[in-house]
KEMARMI-343273 format. One record per residue (C-alpha): residue number from 1; x negated, y, z negated; residue in three letters. Coordinates in pm, 1 decimal, always signed. Each point is the difference from the previous one (the first is absolute). Example, Ala and Ser with C-alpha at 12.3 -4.5 7.8 and 13.67 -1.06 7.14 Angstrom:
BEGIN
(1; (-1230.0; -450.0; -780.0); 'ALA')
(2; (-137.0; +344.0; +66.0); 'SER')
//
This chain:
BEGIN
(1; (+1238.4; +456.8; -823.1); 'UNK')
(2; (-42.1; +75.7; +337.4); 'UNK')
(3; (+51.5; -293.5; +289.9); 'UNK')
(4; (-326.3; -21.2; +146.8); 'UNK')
(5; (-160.1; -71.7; -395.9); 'UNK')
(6; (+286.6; -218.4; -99.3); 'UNK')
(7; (-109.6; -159.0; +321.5); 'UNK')
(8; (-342.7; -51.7; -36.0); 'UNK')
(9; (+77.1; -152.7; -375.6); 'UNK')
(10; (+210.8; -206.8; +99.5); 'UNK')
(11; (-194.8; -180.5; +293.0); 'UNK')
(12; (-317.8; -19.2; -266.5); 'UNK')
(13; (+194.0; -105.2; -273.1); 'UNK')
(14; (-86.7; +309.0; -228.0); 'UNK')
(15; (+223.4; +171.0; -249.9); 'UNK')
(16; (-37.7; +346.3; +1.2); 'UNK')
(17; (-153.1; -7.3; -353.9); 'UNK')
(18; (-253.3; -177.1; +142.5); 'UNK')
(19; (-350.4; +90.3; +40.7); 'UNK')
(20; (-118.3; -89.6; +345.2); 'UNK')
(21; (-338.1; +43.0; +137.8); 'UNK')
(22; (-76.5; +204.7; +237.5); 'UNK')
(23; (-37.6; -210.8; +347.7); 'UNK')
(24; (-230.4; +240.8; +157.8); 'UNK')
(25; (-256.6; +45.8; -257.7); 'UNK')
(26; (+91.3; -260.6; -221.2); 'UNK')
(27; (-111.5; +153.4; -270.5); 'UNK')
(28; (+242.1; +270.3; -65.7); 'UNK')
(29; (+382.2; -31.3; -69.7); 'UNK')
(30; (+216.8; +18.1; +232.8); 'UNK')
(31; (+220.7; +329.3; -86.4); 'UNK')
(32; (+140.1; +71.3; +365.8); 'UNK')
(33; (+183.3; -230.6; +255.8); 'UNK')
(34; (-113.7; +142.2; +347.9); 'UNK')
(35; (+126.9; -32.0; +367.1); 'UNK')
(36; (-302.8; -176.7; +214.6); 'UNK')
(37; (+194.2; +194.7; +279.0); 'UNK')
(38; (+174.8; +293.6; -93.4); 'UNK')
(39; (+424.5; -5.7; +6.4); 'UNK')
(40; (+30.4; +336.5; +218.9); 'UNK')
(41; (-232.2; -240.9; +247.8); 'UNK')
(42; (+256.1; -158.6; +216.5); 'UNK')
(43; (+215.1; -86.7; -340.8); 'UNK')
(44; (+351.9; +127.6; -78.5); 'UNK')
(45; (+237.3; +56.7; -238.3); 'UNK')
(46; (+54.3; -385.9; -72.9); 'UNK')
(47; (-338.1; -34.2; -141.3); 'UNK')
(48; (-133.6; -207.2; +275.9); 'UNK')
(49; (-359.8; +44.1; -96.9); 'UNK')
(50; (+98.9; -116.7; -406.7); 'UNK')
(51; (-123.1; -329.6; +30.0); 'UNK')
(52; (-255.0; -216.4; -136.9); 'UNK')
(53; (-240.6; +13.8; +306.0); 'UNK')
(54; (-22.3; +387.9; -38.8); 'UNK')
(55; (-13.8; +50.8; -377.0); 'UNK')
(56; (-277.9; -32.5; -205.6); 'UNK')
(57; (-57.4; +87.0; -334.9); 'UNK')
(58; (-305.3; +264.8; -34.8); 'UNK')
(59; (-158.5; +186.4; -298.6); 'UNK')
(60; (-26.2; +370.1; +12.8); 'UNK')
(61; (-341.6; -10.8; +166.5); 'UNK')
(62; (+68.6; -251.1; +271.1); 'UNK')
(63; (+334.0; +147.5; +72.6); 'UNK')
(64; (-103.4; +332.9; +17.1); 'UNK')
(65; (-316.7; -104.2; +291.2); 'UNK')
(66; (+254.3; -205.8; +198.3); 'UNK')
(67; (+218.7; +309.7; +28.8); 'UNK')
(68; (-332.2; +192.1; +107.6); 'UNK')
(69; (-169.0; -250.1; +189.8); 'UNK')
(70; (+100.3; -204.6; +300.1); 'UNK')
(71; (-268.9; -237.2; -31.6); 'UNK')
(72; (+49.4; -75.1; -371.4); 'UNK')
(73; (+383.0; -62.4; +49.0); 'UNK')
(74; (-106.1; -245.7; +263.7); 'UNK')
(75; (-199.7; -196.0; -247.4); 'UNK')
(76; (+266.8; -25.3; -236.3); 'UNK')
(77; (+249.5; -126.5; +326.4); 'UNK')
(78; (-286.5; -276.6; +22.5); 'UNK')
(79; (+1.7; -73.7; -361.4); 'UNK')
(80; (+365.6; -38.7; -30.3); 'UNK')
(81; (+22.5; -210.0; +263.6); 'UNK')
(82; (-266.9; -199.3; -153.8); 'UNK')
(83; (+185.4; -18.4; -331.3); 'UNK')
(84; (+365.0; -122.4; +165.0); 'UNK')
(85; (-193.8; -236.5; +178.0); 'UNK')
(86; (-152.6; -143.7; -339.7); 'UNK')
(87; (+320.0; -10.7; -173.2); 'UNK')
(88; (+237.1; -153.1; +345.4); 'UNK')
(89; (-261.4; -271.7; +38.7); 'UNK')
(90; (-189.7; -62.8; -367.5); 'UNK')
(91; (-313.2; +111.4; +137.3); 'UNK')
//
């Protein structure tokens, strides 16, 4: 498994048998674990950019138009934040 999915499972408290919903659409399954902000941005070998705050679990679909487009993977930044938010403080 690689870091940045074992990661994201671990902060969520998935299993990676689980099947967890897509948290851009929320309607599709979440098949990919992607990088809000991409590794070769400013990230190194360490895996400085494999934390919760940058990872986000996308289906195809969603994954696929925040590679493509800037203003979709900026949603999904809001979104996440939104969703740590709910789960640090209950909300």
């Amino acid at each position: 498994m690689k870091k940045h999915t074992k990661v994201f499972l671990d902060y969520w408290g998935y299993i990676r048998e689980d099947i967890i919903p897509c948290f851009g659409c929320d309607k599709g399954q979440a098949v990919d674990v992607h990088h809000l902000e991409r590794r070769q941005a400013g990230g190194n070998k360490k895996g400085d950019k494999d934390v919760p705050s940058n990872l986000i679990g996308l289906c195809r679909s969603c994954h696929t138009r925040a590679d493509e487009n800037k203003d979709y993977n900026e949603l999904m930044k809001d979104k996440l934040r939104e969703k740590i938010l709910r789960r640090t403080y209950g909300w």
